[in-house]
N, C-alpha and C positions, 0 to 999 in steps of 0.2 A: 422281385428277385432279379438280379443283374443276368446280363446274355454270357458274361467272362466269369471265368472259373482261374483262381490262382491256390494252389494247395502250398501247404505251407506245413512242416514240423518246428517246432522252435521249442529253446529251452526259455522261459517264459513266465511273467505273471500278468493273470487274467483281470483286469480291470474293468470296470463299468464305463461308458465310452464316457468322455469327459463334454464340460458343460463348454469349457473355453479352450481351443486347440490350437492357442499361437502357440503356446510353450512347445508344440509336440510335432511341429509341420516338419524340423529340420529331420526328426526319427522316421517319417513318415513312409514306410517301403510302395514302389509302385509298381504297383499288381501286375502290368502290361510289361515289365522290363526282365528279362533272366539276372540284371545286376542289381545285389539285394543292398539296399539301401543302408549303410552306417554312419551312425552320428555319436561317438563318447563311444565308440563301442557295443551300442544296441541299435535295434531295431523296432519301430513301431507298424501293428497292423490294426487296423481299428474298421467296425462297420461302419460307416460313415454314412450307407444306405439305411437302415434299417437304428441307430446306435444301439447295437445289440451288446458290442462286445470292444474291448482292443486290450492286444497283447502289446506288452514290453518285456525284450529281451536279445537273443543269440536266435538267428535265423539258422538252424541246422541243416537243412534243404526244402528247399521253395521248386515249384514246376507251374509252368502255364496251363491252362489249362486243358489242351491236346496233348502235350505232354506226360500229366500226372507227376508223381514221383519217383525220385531215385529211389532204391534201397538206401536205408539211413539207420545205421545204428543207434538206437535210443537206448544205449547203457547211460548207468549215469556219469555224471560228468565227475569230475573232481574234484577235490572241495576245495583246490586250487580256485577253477575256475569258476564252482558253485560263489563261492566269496566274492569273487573281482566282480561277476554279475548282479549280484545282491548290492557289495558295494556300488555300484553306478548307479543302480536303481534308486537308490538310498539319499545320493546324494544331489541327485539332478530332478527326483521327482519325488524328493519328500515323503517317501513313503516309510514307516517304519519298520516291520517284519514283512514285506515282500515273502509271501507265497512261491518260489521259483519253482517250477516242473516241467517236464516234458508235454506239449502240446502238440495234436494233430488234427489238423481241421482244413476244410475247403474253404474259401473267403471267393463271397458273389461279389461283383462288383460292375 
């Protein structure tokens, strides 16, 4: 397990971390920066330690890990912006019905 702790809420789908990651370096959020990484409009966070996990989507609030988290409304979103998200996902990663939700997790890194 990693010494840094980056916490993260994001609206999101849960992927299995991938076999080949050039396609996904420029989405790639870093853990170490308060500025959250956007590429087309999303964001990736991915175990890269462990390949446990990695999310594509809207980073809703991100904290360092001394930090923690802001208070962050997890109403849902829109179906404005449910679509637009869905959309990008769709079309840049090939995926067909994208699962989008609300996620809240710590990312070791």
């Amino acid at each position: 397990m990693g010494t840094t702790q980056t916490h993260y809420v994001m609206f999101a789908v849960r992927l299995p971390f991938p076999k080949d990651d050039a396609l996904y370096e420029p989405y790639e959020d870093n853990g170490y920066s308060r500025i959250i990484t956007i590429h087309n409009g999303l964001t990736i966070v991915s175990d890269g330690m462990n390949s446990g996990y990695m999310f594509i989507g809207k980073v809703l609030s991100k904290g360092l890990d001394y930090e923690g988290l802001e208070i962050t409304d997890c109403s849902p979103c829109s179906d404005e912006e449910r679509r637009r998200v869905v959309s990008i996902i769709k079309d840049k990663f090939n995926i067909e019905n994208p699962e989008v939700r609300v996620w809240a997790f710590t990312h070791f890194h």
